[in-house]
RODO-2510 file (C-alpha; in nm, 4 decimals, decimal comma):
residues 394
     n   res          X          Y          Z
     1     x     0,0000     0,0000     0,0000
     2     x     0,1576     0,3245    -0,1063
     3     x     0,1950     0,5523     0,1794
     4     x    -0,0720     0,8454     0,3047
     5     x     0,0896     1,1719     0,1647
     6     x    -0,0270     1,4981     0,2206
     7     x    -0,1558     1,6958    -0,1558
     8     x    -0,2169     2,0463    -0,2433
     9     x    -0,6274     2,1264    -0,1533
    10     x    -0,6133     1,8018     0,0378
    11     x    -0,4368     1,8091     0,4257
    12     x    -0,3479     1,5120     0,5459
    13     x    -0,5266     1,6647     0,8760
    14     x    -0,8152     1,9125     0,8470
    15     x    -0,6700     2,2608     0,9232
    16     x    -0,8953     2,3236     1,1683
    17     x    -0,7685     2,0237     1,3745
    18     x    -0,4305     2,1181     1,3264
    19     x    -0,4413     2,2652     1,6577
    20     x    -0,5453     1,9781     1,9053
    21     x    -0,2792     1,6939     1,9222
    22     x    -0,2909     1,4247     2,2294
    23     x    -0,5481     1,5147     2,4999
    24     x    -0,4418     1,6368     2,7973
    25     x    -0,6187     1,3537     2,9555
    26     x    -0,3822     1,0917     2,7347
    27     x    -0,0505     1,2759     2,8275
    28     x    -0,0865     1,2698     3,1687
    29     x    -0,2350     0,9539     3,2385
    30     x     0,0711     0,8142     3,0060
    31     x     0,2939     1,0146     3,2523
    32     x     0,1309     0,8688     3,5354
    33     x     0,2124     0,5009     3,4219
    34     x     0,5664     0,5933     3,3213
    35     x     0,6447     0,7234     3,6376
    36     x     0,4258     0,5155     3,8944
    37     x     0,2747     0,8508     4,0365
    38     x    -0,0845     0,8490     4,1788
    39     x    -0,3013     0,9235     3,8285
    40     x    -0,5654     1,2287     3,9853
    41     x    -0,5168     1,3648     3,6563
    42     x    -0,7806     1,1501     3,4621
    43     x    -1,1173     1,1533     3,5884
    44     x    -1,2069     0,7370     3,6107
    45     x    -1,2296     0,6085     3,9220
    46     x    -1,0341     0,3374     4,0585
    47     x    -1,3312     0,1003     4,1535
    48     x    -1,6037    -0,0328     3,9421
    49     x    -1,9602     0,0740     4,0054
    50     x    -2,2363    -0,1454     4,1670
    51     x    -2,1801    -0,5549     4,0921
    52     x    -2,5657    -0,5678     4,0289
    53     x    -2,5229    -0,3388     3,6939
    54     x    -2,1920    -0,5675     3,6142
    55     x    -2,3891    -0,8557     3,6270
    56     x    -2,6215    -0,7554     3,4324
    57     x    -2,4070    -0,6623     3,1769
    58     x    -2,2784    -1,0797     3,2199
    59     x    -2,6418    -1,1988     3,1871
    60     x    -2,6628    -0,9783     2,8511
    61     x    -2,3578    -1,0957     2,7123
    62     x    -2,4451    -1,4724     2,7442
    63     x    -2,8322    -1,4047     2,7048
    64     x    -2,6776    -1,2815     2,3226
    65     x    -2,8468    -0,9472     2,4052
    66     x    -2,6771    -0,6898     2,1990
    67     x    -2,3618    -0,9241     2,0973
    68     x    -2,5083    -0,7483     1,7248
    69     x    -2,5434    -0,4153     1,6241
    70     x    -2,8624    -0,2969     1,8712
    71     x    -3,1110    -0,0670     1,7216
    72     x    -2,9727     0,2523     1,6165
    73     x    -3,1645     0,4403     1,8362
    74     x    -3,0646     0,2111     2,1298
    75     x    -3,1950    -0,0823     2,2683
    76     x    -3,5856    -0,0148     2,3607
    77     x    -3,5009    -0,1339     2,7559
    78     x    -3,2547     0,1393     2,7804
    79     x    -3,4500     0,4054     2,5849
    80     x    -3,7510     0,3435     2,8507
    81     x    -3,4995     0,3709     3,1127
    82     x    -3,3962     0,7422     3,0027
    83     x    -3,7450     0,8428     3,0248
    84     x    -3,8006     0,6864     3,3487
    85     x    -3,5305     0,8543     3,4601
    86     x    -3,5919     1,2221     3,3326
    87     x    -3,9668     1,1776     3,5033
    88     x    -3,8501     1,0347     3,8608
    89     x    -3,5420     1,3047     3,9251
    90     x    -3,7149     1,5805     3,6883
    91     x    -4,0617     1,5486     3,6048
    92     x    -4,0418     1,5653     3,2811
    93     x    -4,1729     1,3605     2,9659
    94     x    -4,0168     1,2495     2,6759
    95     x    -4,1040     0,9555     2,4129
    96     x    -3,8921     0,6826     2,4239
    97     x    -3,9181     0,6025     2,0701
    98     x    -3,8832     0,9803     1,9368
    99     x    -3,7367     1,1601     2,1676
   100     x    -3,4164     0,9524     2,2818
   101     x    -3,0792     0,8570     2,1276
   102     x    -2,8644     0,6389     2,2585
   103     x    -2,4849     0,7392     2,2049
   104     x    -2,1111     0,6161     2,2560
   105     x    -2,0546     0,7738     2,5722
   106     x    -2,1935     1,1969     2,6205
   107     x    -1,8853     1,2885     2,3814
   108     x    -2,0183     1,1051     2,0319
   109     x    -2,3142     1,2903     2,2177
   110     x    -2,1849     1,6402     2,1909
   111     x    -1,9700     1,5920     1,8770
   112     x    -2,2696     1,4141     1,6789
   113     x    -2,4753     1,7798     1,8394
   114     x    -2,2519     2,0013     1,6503
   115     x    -2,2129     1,8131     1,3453
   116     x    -2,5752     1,8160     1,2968
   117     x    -2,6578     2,1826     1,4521
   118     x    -2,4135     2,3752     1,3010
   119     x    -2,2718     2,5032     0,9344
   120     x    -1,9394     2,6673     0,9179
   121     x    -1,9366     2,9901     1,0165
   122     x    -2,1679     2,9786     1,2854
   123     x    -2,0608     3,0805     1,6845
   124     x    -2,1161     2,8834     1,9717
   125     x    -2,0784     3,0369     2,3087
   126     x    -1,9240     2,7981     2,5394
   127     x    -1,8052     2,8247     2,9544
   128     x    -1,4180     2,8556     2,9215
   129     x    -1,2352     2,6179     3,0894
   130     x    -1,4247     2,3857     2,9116
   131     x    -1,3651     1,9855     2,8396
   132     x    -1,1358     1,9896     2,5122
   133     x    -1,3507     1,7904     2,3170
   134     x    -1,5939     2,1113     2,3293
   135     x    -1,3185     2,2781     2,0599
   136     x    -1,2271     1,9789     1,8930
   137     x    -1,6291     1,9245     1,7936
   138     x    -1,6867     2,3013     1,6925
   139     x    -1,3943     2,2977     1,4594
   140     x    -1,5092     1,9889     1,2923
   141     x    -1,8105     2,1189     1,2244
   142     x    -1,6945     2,4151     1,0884
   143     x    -1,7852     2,6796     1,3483
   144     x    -1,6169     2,9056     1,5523
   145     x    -1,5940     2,9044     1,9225
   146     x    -1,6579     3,2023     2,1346
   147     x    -1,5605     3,1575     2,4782
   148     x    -1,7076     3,3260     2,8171
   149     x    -1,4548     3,2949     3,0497
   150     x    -1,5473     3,1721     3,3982
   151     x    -1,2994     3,3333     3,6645
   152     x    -1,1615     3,2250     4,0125
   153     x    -1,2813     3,2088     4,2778
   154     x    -1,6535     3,1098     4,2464
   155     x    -1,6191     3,0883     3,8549
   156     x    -2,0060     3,2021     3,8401
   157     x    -2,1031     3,3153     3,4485
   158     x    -2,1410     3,6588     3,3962
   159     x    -2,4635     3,6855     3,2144
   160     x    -2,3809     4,0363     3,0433
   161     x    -2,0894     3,9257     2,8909
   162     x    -2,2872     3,6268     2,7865
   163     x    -2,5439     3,8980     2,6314
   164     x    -2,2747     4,0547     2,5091
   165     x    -2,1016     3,7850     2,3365
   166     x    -2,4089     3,6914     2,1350
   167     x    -2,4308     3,8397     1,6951
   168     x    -2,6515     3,7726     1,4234
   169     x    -2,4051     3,4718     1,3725
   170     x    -2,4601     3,2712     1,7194
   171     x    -2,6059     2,9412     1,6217
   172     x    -2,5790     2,7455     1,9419
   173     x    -2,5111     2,7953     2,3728
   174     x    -2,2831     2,4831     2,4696
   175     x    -2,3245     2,4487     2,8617
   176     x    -2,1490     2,2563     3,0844
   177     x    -2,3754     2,2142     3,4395
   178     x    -2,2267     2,0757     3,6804
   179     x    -1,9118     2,2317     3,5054
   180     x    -1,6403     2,0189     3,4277
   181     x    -1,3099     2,1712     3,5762
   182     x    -1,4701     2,4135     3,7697
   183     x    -1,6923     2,2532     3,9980
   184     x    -1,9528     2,4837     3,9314
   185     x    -2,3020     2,4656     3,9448
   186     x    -2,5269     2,6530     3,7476
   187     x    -2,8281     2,8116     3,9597
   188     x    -3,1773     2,8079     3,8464
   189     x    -3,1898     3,1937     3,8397
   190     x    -2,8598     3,1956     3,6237
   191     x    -3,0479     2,9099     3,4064
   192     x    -3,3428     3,1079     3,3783
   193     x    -3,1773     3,4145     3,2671
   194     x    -2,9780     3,2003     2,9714
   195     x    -3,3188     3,0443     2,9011
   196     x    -3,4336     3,3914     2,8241
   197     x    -3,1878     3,5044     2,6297
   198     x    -3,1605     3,2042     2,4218
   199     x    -3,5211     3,2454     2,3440
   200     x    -3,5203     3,6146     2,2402
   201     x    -3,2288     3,5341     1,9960
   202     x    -3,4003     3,2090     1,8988
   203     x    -3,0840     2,9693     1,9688
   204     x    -3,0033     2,6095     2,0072
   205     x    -2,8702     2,5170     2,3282
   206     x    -2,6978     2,1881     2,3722
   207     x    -2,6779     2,1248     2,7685
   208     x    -2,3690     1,8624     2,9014
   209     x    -2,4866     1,7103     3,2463
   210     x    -2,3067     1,4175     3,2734
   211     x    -2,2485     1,4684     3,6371
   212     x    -2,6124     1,5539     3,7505
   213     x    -2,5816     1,3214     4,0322
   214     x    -2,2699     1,4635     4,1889
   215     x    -2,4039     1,8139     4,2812
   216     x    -2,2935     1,9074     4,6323
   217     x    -2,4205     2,2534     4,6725
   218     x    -2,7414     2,3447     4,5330
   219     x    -2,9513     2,1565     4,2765
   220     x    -2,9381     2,0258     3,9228
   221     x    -3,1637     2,1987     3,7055
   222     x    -3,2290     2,0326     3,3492
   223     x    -3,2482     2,3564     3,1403
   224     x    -3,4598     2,1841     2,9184
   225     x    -3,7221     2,1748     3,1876
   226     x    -3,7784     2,5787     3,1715
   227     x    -4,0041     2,7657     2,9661
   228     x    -3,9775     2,7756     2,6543
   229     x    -3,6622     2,5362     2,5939
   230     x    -3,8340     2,2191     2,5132
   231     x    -3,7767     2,2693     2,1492
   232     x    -3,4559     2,4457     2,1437
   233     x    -3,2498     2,2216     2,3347
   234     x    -3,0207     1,8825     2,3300
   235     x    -2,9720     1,7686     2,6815
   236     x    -2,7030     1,5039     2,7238
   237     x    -2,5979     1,2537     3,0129
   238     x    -2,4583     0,9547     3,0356
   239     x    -2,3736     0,6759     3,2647
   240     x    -2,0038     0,6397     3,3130
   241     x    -1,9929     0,9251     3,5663
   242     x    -2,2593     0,8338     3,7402
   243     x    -2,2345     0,4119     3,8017
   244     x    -1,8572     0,4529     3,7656
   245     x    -1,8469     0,2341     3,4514
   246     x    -1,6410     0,4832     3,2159
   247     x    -1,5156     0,2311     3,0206
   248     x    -1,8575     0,1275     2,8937
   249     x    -1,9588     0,4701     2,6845
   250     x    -2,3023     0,4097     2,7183
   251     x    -2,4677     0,8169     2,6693
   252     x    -2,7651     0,9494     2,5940
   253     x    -2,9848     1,2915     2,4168
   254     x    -3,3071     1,3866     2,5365
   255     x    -3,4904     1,6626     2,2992
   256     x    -3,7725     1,7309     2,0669
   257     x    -3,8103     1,4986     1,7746
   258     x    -3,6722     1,7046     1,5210
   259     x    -3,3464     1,7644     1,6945
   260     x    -3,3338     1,4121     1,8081
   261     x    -3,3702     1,2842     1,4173
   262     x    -3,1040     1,5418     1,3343
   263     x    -2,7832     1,4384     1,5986
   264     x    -2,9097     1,1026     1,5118
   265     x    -2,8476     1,2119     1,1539
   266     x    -2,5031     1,2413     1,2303
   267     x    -2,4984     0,9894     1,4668
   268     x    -2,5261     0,7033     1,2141
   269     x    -2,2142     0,8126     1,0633
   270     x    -1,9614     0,8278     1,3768
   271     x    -2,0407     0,4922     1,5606
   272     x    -2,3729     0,3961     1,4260
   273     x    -2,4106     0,1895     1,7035
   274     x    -2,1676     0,0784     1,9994
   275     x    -2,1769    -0,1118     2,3164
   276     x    -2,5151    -0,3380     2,2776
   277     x    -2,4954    -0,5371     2,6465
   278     x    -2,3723    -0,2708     2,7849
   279     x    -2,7131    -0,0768     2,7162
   280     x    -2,8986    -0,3745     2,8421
   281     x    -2,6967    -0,2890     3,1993
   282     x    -2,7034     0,0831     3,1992
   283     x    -3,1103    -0,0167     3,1441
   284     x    -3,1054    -0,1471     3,4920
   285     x    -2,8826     0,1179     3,6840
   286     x    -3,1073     0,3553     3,6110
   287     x    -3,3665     0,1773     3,7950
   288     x    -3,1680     0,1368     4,1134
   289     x    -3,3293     0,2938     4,4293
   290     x    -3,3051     0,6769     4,5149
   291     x    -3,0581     0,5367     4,8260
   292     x    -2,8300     0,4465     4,5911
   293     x    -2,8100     0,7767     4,3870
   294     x    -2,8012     0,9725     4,7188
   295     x    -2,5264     0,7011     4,8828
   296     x    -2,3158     0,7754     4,5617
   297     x    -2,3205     1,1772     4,6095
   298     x    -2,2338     1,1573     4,9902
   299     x    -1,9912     0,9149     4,9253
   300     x    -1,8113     1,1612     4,6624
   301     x    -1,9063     1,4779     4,8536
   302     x    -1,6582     1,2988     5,1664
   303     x    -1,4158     1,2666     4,9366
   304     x    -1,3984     1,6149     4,7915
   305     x    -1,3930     1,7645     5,1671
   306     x    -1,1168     1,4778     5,2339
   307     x    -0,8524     1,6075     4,9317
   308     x    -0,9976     1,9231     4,9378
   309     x    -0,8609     1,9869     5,3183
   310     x    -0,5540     1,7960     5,2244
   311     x    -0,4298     2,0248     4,9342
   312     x    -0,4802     2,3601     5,1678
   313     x    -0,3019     2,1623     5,4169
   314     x    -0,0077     2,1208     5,1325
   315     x    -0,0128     2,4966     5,0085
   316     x    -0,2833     2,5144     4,7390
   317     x    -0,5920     2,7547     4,7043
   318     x    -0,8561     2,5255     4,7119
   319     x    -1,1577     2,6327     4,4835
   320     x    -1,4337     2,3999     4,6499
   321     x    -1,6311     2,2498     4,4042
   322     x    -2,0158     2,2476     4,3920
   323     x    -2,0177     1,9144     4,1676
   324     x    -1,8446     1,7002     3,9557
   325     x    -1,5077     1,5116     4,0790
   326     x    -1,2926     1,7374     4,0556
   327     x    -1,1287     2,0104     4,2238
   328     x    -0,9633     2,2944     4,1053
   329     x    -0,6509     2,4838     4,2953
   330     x    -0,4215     2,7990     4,2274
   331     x    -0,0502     2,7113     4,3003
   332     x     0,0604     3,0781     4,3240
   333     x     0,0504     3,0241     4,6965
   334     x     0,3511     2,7260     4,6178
   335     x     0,5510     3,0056     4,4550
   336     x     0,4411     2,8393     4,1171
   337     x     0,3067     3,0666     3,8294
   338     x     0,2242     2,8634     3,5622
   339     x     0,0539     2,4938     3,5802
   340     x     0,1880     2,3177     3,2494
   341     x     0,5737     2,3010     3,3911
   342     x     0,4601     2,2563     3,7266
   343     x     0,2034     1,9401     3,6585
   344     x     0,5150     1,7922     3,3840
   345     x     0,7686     1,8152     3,7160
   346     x     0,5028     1,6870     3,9681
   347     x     0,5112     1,3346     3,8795
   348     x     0,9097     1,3360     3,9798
   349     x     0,8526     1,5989     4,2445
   350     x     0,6463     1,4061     4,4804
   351     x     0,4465     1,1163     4,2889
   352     x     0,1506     1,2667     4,2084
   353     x    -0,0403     1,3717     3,8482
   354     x    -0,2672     1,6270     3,7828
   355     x    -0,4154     1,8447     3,4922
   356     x    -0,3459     2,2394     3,4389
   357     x    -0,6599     2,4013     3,3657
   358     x    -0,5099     2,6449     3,1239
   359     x    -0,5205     2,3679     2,8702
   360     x    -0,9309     2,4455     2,8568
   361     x    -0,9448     2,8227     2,7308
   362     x    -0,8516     3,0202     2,4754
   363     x    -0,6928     3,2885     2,6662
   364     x    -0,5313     3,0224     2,8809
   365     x    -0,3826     3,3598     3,1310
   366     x    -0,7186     3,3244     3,2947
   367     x    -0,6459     2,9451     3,4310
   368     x    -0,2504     3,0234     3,3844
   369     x    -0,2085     2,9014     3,7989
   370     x    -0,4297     2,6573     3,8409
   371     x    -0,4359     2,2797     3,8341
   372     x    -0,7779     2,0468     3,8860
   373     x    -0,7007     1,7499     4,1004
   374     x    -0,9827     1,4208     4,0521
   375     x    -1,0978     1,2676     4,3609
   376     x    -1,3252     0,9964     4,2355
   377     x    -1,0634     0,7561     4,4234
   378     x    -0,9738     0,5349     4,7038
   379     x    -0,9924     0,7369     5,0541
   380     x    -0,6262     0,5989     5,1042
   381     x    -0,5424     0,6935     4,7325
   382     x    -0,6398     1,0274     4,8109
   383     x    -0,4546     1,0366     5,1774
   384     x    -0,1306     0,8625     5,0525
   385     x    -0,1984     1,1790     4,7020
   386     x    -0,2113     1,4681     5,0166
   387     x     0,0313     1,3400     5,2428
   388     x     0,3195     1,3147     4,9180
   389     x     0,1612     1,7118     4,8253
   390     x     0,2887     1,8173     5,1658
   391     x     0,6594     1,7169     5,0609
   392     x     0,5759     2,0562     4,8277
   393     x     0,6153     2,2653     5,1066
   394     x     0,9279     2,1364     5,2298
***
């Protein structure tokens, strides 16, 4: 086979992607492994979720449920599960058969969203930091990016800006809530007041909630359930952050039928379909009792308090998170300026990964000192992580 060789009018790698090489997420866990440090870099945790879902996921496989391609839409089992879902924690109603779409994991999710939302050109507003498939899916669709940067030390949105931000050529919100680094946890006020706005400009928004079962402080609100953004939005979730199952990529949309037909549109031409038992499983999760849901949250809410009080112990700002698993810190207090060089010499320094948060904007100054820690592990993974962050201060 001759080799791949890049032509005049035809990249090797689409320009726009030029820009986004290994994730973060890849370089650090790597790092981690190279050096034997403790990985709170990645978010995954380090023990599987509830042995009823993994059985079930057994009983599928040798039942032959979903060994072959499932249903493009999803399996029906896990499609009524969704809805179940959205009604018990939400009170709201969707159609099973119209108005879900099973995807690989709530990233296929979000990158089958833009393909199918957007034409080139268009803006989407998105939270800065933001996860760095956010950019990666804009630019393959074409569009362009317009960050509103979220700022230390509650890293609440400022809606004027947000007003601000928005031109004739805003397509498409992309929101983050719980917010994934910041811990941040979108109010139903703040919610509202984006509701409004993306009504009076008539825009798309395509909500990421993948950890609306890890809210500390406050309360998830699904902005799909307020008025007038039943039509105009794509809500994603997905159960890898909630059952601690990452590996699986099972996700999910909720929305209207016409947007559900359209990121299934471009759905069919990513994956098409992807982890058939799996679905069978994530069916049955979703049913488990509210004590588990609650149990889960308390259980992660002890261990953000637990690293949260070790890192001030060691020297960091601590931004306490409102949700997610992570937690995001300033190092200027260490004497450190600038988290790339000092996450690279951690590993060596004292045996311990993490991510720097700059990585997630576009005007990376605003994150240039901090670093976001995960604490979806162990107790004694996270005491053993603290104690070794002390050695900083010596």
């Amino acid at each position: 086979m001759a080799a791949m060789t890049a032509t005049p009018g035809r990249p090797l790698l689409n320009r726009r992607l030029t820009e986004f090489g290994s994730t973060i997420f890849a370089e650090m866990s790597a790092l981690a492994v190279r050096t034997g440090a403790i990985n709170l870099g990645q978010g995954f945790p380090d023990t599987d979720g509830p042995e009823p879902v993994r059985e079930a996921a057994v009983r599928a496989l040798r039942d032959g449920r979903g060994n072959q391609y499932p249903p493009g839409p999803g399996v029906p089992e896990l499609r009524a599960a969704v809805t179940e879902h959205q009604r018990r924690f939400y009170g709201l109603a969707f159609d099973p058969d119209t108005e879900v779409l099973v995807t690989a994991g709530a990233t296929e999710a979000i990158a089958a969203s833009m393909l199918a939302l957007l034409e080139p050109g268009d803006e989407v507003i998105a939270f800065e930091p933001f996860y760095d498939s956010y950019a990666a899916s804009i630019a393959m669709a074409g569009a362009t990016r317009v960050p509103l940067t979220l700022r230390a030390p509650d890293f609440r949105p400022d809606l004027d800006a947000l007003r601000d931000a928005i031109t004739p050529r805003t397509r498409l919100l992309l929101l983050n809530s719980p917010h994934n680094p910041t811990g941040m946890v979108l109010t139903r006020d703040e919610l509202t007041a984006i509701a409004a706005l993306a009504v009076e400009h008539d825009l798309l928004v395509v909500t990421d909630e993948v950890y609306e079962h890890l809210v500390f402080d406050g309360e998830h609100v699904p902005l799909i359930s307020l008025p007038g953004m039943r039509d105009r939005t794509v809500s994603i979730s997905s159960s890898g952050k909630t059952f601690s199952f990452t590996g699986w990529k099972v996700g999910w949309v909720t929305a209207c039928p016409a947007l559900v037909t359209a990121v299934r549109t471009a759905k069919q031409y990513l994956t098409y379909v992807s982890a058939g038992p799996f679905q069978y499983a994530v069916a049955e999760a979703l049913r488990l009792p509210d004590a588990y849901f609650a149990d889960f949250r308390e259980d992660l809410r002890a261990k953000r308090d637990l690293l949260s009080g070790g890192l001030a112990d060691a020297g960091f700002e601590v931004f306490r998170p409102q949700g997610t698993y992570f937690v995001t810190t300033d190092i200027t207090a260490l004497g450190e300026k600038d988290g790339v060089p000092f996450c690279l010499g951690l590993p060596e320094r004292c045996g311990v990964v993490a991510v720097p948060t700059s990585v997630f904007y576009d005007t990376p100054d605003a994150g240039r000192s901090h670093v976001r820690f995960a604490f979806c592990k162990k107790p004694e993974v996270l005491r053993e992580a603290a104690e070794r962050l002390r050695g900083l201060r010596g």
